[in-house]
C-alpha positions, 0 to 999 in steps of 0.5 A: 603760691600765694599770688595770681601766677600759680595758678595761670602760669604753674597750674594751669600750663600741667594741663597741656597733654592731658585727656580732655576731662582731665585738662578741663578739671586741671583748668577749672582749678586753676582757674579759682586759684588765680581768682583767689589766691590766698583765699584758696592757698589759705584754705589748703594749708588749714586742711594740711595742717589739720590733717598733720595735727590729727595724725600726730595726735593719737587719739585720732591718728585713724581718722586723719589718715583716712582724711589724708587719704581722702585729700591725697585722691582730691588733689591729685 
């Protein structure tokens, strides 16, 4: 996930069969993550990982399932 083919060769070709808006949205993504790989990949797997940590800690198990939620609608 973390070199220049994600992003044209496995991201960008799930546009294919898609309305327009939808393919556009998936295009431009795809786009930024082959421009910047690591950066982007890097950038998604701290907000994982915080989102991860914050449900298994208690005191902010709420909030990070809310977030999750949030990043659920945002990625997909």
């Amino acid at each position: 996930m973390f070199t220049k083919a994600f992003g044209s060769q496995t991201l960008a070709v799930t546009a294919q069969g898609n309305p327009a808006w939808i393919a556009h949205s998936i295009t431009w993504a795809a786009g930024i993550v082959a421009r910047h790989p690591v950066w982007t990949n890097a950038v998604f797997a701290t907000v994982q990982l915080a989102v991860g940590l914050g449900i298994a800690w208690r005191p902010t198990t709420k909030w990070a399932l809310a977030a999750s939620i949030g990043w659920a609608l945002a990625v997909w």
